[in-house]
Backbone as CSV, one residue per row, in Angstrom:
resi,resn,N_x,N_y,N_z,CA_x,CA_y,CA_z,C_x,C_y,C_z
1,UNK,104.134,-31.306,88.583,103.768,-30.036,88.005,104.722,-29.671,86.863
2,UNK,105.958,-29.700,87.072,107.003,-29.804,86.334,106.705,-30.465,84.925
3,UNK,106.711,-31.973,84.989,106.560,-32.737,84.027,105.249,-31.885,83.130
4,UNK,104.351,-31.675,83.771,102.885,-30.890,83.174,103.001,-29.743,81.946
5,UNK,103.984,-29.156,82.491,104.479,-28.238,81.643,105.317,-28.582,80.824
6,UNK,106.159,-29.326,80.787,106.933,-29.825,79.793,105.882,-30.501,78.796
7,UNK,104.937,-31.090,79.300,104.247,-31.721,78.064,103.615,-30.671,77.339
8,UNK,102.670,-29.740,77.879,102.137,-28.990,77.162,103.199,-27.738,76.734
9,UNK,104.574,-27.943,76.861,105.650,-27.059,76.014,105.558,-27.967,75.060
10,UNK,105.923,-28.740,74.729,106.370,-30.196,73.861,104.931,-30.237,72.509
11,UNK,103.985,-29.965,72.947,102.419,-30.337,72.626,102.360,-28.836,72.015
12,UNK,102.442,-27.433,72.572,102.147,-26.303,71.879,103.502,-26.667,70.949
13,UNK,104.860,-26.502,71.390,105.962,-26.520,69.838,105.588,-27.766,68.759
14,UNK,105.190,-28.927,68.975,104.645,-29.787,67.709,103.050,-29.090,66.974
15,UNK,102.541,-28.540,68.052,101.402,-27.712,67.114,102.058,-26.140,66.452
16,UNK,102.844,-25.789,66.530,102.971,-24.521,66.245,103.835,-25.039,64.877
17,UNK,104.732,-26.046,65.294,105.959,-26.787,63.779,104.670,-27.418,62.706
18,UNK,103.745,-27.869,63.519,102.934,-28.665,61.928,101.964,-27.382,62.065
19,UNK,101.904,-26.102,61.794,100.918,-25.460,61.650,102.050,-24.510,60.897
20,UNK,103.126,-24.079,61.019,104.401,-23.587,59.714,104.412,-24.475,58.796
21,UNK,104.731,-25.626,59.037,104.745,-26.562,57.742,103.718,-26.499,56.626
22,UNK,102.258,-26.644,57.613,101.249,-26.475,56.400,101.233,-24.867,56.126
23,UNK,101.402,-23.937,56.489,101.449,-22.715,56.138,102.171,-22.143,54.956
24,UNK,103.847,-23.377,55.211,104.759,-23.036,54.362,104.382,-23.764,52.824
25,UNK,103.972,-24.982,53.094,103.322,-25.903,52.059,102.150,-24.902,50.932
26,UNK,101.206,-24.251,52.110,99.776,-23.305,51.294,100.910,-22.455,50.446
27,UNK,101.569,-21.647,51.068,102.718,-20.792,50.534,103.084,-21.517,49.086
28,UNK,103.712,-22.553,49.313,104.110,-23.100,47.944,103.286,-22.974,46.939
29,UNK,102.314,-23.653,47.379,101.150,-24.227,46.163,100.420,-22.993,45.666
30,UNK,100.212,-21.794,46.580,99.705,-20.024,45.991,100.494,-19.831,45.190
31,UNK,101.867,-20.139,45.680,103.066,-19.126,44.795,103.350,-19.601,43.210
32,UNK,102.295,-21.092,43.136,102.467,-21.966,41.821,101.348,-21.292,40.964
33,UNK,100.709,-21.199,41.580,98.908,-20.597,41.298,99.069,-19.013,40.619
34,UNK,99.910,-18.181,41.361,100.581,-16.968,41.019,101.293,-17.121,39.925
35,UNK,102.222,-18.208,39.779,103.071,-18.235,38.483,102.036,-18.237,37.321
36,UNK,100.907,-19.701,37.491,100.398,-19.734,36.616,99.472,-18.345,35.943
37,UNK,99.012,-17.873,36.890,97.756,-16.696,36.359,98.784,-15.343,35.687
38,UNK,99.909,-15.403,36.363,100.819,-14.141,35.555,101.350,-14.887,34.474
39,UNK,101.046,-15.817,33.999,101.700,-16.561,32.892,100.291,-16.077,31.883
40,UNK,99.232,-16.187,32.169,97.822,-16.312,31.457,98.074,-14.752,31.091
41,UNK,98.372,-14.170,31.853,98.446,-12.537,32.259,99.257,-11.959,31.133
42,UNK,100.176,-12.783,30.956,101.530,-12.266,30.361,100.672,-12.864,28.625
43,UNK,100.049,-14.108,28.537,99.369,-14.479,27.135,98.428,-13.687,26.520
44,UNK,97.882,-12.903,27.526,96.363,-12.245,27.229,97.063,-10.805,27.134
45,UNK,97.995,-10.386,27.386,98.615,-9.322,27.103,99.059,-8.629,25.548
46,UNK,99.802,-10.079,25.134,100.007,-10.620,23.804,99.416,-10.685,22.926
47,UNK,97.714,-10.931,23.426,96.885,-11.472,22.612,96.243,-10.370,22.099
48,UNK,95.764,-9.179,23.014,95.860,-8.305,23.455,95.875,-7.017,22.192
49,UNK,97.508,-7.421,22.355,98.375,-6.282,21.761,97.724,-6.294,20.257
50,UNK,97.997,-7.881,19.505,97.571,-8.441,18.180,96.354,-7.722,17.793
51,UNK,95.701,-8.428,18.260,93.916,-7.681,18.266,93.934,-6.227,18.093
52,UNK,94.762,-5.706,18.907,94.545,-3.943,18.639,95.503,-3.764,17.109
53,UNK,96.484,-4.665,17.096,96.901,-3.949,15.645,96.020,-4.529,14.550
54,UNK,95.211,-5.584,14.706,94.343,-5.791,13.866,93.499,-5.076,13.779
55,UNK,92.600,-4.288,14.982,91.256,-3.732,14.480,92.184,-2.426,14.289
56,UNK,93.203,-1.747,14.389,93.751,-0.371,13.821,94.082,-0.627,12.240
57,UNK,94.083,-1.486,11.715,94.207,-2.296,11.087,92.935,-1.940,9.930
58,UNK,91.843,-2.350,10.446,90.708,-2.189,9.948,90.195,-0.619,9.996
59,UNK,90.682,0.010,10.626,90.247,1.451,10.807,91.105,2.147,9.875
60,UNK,92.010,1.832,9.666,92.881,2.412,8.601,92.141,2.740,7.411
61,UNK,92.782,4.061,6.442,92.163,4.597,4.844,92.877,3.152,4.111
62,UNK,93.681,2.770,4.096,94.556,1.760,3.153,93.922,0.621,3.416
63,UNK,93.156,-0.345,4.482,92.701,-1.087,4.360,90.803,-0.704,3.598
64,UNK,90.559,0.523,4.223,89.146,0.393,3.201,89.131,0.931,1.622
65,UNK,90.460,1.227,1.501,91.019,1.312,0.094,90.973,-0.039,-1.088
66,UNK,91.703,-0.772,-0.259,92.049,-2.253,-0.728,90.596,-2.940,-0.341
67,UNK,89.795,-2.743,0.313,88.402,-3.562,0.464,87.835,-2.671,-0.643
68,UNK,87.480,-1.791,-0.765,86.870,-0.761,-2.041,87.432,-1.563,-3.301
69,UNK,88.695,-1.861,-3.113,89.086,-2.231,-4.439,88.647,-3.617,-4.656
70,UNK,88.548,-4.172,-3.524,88.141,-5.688,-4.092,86.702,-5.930,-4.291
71,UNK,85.980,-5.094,-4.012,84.170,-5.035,-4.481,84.008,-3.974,-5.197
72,UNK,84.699,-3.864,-5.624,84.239,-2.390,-7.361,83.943,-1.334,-7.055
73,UNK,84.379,-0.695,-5.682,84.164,0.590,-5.088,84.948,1.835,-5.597
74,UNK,85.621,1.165,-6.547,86.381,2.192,-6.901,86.243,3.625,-8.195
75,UNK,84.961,3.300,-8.727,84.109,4.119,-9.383,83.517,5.378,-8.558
76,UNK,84.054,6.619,-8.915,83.407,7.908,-8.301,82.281,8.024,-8.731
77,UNK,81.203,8.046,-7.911,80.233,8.511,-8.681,80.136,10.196,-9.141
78,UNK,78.695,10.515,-10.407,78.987,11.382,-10.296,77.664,12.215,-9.931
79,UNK,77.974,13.668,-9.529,77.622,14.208,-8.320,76.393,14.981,-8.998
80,UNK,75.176,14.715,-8.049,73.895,15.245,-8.353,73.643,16.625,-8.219
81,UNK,73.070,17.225,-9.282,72.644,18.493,-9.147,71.456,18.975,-8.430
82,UNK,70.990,20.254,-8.195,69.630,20.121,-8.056,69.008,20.812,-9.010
83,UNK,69.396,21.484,-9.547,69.343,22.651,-11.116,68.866,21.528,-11.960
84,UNK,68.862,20.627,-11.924,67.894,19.463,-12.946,66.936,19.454,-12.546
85,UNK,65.764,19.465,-13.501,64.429,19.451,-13.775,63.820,18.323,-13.067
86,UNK,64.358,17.305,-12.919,63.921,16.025,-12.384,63.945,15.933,-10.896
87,UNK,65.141,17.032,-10.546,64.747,16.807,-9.116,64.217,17.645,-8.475
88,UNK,63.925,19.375,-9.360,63.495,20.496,-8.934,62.231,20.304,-8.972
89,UNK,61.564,19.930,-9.813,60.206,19.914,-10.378,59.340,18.374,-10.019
90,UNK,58.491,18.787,-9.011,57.845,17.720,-8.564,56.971,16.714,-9.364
């Protein structure tokens, strides 16, 4: 009876040691998986940031200044009356 129990002590502690091991192992290989995606995390953050100073960028008076200027926008037109005959008179 004795011996009986010793085996199945012996038999639960080798199942309980290779069931930490692989536990500790999953542990590892998540905690690599974690590095990687807060690494992506930390790129797309970056990428992120760029993009917003670019499209503030584009929203800006000084950039549709300098686009005005490079397609001939820079001519005021001038401003229609309605006191003209042409547009009062059908």
């Amino acid at each position: 009876m004795r011996q009986l129990f010793q085996k199945i002590f012996w038999a639960l502690s080798l199942t309980l040691i290779l069931i930490n091991v692989y536990v500790f192992i999953s542990g590892m290989r998540l905690a690599g998986e974690i590095n990687y995606f807060e690494k992506q995390i930390h790129d797309f953050h970056k990428e992120n940031l760029e993009l917003e100073k670019k499209a503030s960028n584009f929203k800006s008076y000084q950039y549709a200044a300098s686009m005005a200027a490079k397609l001939d926008f820079v001519k005021k037109p001038t401003p229609i009356y309605i006191e003209g005959l042409k547009y009062a008179y059908r």
